[in-house]
C-alpha positions as CSV (number, residue, x, y, z in Angstrom):
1,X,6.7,29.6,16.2
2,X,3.9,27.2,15.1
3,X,6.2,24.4,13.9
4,X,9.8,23.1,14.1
5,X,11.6,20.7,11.9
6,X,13.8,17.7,13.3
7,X,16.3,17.4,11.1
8,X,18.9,14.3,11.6
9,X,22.1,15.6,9.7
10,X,23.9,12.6,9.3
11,X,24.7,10.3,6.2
12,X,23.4,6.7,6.0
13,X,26.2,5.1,6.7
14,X,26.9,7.4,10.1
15,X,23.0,6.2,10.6
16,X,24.1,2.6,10.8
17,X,27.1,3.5,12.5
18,X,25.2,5.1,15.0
19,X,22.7,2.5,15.8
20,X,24.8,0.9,18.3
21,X,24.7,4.1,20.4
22,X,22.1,5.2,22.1
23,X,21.6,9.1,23.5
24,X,19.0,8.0,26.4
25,X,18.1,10.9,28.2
26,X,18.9,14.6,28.5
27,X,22.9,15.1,27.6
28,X,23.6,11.4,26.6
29,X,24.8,8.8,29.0
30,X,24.9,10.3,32.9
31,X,24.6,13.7,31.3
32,X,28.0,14.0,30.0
33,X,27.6,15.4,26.7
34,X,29.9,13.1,25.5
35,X,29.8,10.5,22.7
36,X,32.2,7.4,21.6
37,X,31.1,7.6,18.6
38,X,33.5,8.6,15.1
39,X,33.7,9.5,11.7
40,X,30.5,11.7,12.2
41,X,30.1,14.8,9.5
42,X,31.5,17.8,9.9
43,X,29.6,19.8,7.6
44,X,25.8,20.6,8.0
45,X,23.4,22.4,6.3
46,X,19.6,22.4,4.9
47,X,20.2,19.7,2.0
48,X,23.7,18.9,3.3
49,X,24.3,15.2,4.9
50,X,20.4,14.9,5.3
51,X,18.7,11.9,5.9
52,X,15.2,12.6,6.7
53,X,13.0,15.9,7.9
54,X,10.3,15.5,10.0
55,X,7.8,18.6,10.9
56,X,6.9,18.7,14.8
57,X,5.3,20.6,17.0
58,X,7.3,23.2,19.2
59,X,8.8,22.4,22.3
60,X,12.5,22.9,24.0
61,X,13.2,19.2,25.2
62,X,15.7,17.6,24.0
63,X,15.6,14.1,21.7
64,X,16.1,10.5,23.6
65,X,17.0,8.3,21.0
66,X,17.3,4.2,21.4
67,X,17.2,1.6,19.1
68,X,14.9,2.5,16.3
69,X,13.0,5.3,18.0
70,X,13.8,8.9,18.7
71,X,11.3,10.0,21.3
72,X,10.8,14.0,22.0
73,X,7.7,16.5,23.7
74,X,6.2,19.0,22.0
75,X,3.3,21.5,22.5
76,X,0.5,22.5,19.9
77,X,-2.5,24.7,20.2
78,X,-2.3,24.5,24.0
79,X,-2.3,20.8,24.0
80,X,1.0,18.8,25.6
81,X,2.3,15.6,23.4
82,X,5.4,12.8,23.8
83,X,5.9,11.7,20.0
84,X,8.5,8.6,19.0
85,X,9.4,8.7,15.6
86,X,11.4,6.1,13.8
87,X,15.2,6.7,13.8
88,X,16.0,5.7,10.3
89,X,13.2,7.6,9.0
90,X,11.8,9.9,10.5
91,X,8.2,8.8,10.8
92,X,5.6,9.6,13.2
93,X,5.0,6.2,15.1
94,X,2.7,7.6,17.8
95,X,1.8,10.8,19.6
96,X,0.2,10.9,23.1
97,X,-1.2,13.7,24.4
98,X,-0.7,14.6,28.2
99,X,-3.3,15.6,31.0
100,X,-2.9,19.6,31.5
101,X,-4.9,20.5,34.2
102,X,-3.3,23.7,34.6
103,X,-0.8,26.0,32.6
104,X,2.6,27.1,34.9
105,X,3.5,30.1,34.8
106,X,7.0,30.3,32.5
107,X,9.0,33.1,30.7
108,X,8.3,33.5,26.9
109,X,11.8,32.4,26.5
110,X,10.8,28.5,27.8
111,X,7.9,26.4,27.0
112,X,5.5,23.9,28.8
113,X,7.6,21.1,26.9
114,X,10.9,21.8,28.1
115,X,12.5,18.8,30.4
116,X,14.0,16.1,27.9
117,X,12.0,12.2,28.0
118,X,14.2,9.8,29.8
119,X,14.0,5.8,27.7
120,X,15.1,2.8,28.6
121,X,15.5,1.3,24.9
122,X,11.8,0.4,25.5
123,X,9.9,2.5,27.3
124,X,9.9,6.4,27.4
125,X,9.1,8.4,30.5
126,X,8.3,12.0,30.1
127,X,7.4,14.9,32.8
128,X,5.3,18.0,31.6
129,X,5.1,21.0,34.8
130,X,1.5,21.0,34.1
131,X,1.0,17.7,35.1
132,X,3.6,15.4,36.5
133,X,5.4,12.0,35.3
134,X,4.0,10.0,32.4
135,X,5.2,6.5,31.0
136,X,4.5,4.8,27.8
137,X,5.2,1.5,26.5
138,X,6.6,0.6,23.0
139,X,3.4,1.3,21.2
140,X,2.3,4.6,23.1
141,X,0.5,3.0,25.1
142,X,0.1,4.1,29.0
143,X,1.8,2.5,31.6
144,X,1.4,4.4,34.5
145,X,0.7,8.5,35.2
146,X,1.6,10.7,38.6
147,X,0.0,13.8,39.2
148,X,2.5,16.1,40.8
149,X,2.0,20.0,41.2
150,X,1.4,22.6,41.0
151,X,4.8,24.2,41.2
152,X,5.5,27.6,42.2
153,X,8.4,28.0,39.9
154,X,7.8,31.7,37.7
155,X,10.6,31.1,34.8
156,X,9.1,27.3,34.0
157,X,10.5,23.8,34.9
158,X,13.9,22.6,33.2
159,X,14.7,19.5,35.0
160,X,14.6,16.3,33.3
161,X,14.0,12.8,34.7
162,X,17.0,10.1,34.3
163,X,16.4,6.5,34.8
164,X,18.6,3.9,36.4
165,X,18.1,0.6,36.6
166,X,14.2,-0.1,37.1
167,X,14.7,3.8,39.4
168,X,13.1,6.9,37.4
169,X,14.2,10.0,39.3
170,X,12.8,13.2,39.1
171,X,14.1,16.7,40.8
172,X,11.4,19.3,41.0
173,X,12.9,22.6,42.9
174,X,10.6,25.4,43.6
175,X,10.7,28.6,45.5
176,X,9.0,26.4,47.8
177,X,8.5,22.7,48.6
178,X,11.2,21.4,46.8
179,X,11.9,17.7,46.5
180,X,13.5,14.4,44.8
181,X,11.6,11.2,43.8
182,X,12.7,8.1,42.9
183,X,10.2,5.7,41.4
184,X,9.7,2.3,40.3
185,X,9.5,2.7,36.4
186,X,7.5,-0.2,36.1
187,X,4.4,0.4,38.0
188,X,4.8,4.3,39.2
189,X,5.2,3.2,42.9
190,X,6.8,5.8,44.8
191,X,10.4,4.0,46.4
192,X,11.4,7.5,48.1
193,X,10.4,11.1,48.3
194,X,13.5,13.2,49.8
195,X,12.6,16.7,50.3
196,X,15.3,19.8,49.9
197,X,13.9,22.8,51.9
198,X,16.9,25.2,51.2
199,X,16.4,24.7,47.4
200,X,14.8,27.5,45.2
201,X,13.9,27.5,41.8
202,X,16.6,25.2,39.8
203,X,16.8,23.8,36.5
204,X,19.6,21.3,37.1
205,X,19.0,17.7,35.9
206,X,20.7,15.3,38.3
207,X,23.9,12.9,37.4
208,X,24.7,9.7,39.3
209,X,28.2,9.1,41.0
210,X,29.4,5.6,41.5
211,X,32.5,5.3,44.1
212,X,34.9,2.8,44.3
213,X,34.4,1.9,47.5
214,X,30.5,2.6,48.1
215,X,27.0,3.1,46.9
216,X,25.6,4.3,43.8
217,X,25.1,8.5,45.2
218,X,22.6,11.3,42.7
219,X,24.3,14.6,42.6
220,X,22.3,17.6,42.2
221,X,23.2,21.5,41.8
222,X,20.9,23.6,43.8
223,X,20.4,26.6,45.7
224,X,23.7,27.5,47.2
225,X,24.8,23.8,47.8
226,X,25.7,20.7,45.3
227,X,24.3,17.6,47.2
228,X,24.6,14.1,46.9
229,X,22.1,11.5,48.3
230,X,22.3,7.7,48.3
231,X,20.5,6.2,45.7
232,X,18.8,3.7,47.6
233,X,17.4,5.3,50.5
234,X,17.6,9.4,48.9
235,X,19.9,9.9,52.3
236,X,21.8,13.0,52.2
237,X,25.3,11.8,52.5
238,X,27.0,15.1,52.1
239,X,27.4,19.1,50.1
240,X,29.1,21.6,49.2
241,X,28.2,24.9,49.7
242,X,29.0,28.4,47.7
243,X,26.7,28.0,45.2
244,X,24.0,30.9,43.5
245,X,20.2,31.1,44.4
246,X,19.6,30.2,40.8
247,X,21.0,27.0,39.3
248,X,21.0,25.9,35.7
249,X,23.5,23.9,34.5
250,X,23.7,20.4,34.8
251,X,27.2,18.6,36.5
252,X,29.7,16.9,34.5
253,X,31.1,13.8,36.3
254,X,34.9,12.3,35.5
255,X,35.8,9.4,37.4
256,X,35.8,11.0,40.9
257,X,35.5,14.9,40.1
258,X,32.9,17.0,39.7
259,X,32.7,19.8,37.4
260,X,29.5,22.5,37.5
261,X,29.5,25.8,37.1
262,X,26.8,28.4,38.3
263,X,25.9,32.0,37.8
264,X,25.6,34.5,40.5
265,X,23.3,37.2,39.3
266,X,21.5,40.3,41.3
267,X,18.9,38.3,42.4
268,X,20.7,36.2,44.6
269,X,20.4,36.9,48.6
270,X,22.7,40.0,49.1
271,X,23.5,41.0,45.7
272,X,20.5,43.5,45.9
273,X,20.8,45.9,48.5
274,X,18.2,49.1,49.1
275,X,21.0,51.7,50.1
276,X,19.4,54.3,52.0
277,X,19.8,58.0,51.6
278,X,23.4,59.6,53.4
279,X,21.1,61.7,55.7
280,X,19.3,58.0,56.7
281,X,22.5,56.5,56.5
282,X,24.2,59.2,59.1
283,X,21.0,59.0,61.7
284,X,21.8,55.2,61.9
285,X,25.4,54.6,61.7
286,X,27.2,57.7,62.5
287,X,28.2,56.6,65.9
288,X,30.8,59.9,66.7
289,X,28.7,62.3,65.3
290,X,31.2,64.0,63.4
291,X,28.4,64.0,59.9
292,X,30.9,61.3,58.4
293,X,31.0,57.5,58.3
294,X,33.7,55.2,58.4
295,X,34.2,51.7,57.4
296,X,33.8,50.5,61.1
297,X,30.6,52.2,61.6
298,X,29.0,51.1,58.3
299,X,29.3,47.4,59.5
300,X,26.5,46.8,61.6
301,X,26.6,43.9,63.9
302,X,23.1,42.6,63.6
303,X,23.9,42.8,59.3
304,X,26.8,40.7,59.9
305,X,25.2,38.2,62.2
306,X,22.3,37.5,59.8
307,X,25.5,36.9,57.0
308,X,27.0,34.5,59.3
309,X,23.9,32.5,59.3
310,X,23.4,32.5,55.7
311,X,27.0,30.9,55.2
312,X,26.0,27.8,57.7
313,X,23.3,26.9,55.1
314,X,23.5,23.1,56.5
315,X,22.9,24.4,60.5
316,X,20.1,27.2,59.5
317,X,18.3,26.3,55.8
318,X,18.2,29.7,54.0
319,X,17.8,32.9,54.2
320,X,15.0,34.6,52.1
321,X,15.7,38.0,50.8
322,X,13.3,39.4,52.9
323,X,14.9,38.3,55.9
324,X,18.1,40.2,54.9
């Protein structure tokens, strides 16, 4: 697809209505989804409650939108951009093209401009696999870059950065080296690195928890655990585990619960299993010799043991598939 169009569907007076609300980063406001907003249109439709078109670039990010801007990334003739446009009209205010120093491996399904720019009303911070973090000011103009990569990720990065405060964090899971990193939006000075060395390749964006009765905690849905680390310091506080290899999704917070929900396909450790032939099969386990096997002979010890292990993902990390 050369080209996409950005079309805001809403009718003027929604437009004004809607200027009090901003939709910040990827999913709205923590992720949730959710707006206050009312009285928005019901019906859409190509010259239906239209306010403005816009051609763009391709790309699979999301739009921030605060204030007067609408900020999104896009990717054209193998060059990498963060565009703002103005939000009642759809103009072009800048494009900036990104560094790309390398080109990550994806599936055809994704694209090199997938995680959504995070904005704090006056700045936009964007993060592109092939390069790392990137922060521009009002005008387009560079405030700070950080290199990060490459990542060993085969299916493309879907993580977005979220910004708290003056904090800009980032989640970049990989089949290895994964890590979180929280940094100073104003000058690109890393405040924490915490690294996760039983997460795979994820595509989770993270969502902040505040308790009633302590600190401000990220939440993250990983390889087989959902994590939260104190803001501040990136301490793990605690998990839970049970979760897939693969995580896409993005948690839902409501007060104090937690809702996420994950897919367990035949990739994951254990769901593919090379079943050996029934003459193999009898040679190994076919403790009586009687050419049958039974349940209790099937179940080999040493199988079970390495199962056990898998489960205490806090005690032992993870299992690869190999060492199943």
């Amino acid at each position: 697809m050369p080209s996409r169009r950005l079309t805001l569907t809403l009718p003027v007076l929604t437009a004004m209505l809607l200027a009090a609300s901003d939709w910040p980063q990827f999913r709205g406001p923590n992720a949730s989804g959710v707006s206050g907003e009312t009285r928005l249109p019901t019906e859409f439709g190509p010259d239906r409650n239209v306010v403005w078109k816009t051609a763009l670039p391709s790309g699979h990010s999301s739009p921030a939108i605060a204030g007067d801007k609408i900020f999104l990334t896009a990717v054209e003739n193998e060059k990498i951009f963060t565009i703002a446009l103005n939000r009642a009209t759809g103009q072009i205010l800048w494009r900036r093209e990104a560094p790309r120093p390398r080109k990550q491996e994806h599936k055809p399904e994704n694209s090199p401009a997938s995680p959504t720019p995070a904005t704090d009303g006056r700045n936009v911070y964007a993060f592109f696999a092939d390069f790392g973090l990137l922060a521009y000011g009002p005008d387009g103009n560079e405030l700070w870059r950080m290199a990060l990569g490459p990542f060993s990720n085969p299916f493309g990065h879907g993580a977005s950065p979220i910004l708290s405060g003056d904090t800009l964090l980032m989640v970049c899971d990989q089949d290895i080296g994964s890590f979180l990193l929280a940094i100073d939006k104003k000058t690109g000075r890393i405040l924490w690195r915490t690294e996760r060395p039983y997460a795979q390749r994820g595509y989770s964006t993270p969502v902040l928890y505040q308790p009633s009765n302590g600190s401000l905690q990220i939440i993250i849905a990983g390889s087989y655990r959902l994590t939260g680390y104190d803001f501040k310091t990136g301490k793990e506080l605690w998990w839970v585990r049970g979760l897939p290899w693969q995580v896409k999704p993005t948690p839902v917070l409501a007060g104090d619960v937690v809702y996420f929900v994950t897919w367990s396909g035949e990739s994951d450790p254990g769901q593919q299993e090379i079943v050996p032939s029934f003459e193999e099969a009898l040679a190994k386990f076919d403790l009586n010799k009687d050419g049958r096997l039974s349940k209790d002979e099937i179940v080999d010890p040493r199988a079970k043991a390495r199962f056990d292990e898998y489960l205490d993902l806090d005690r032992t990390g993870f299992l690869e598939e190999r060492d199943w």
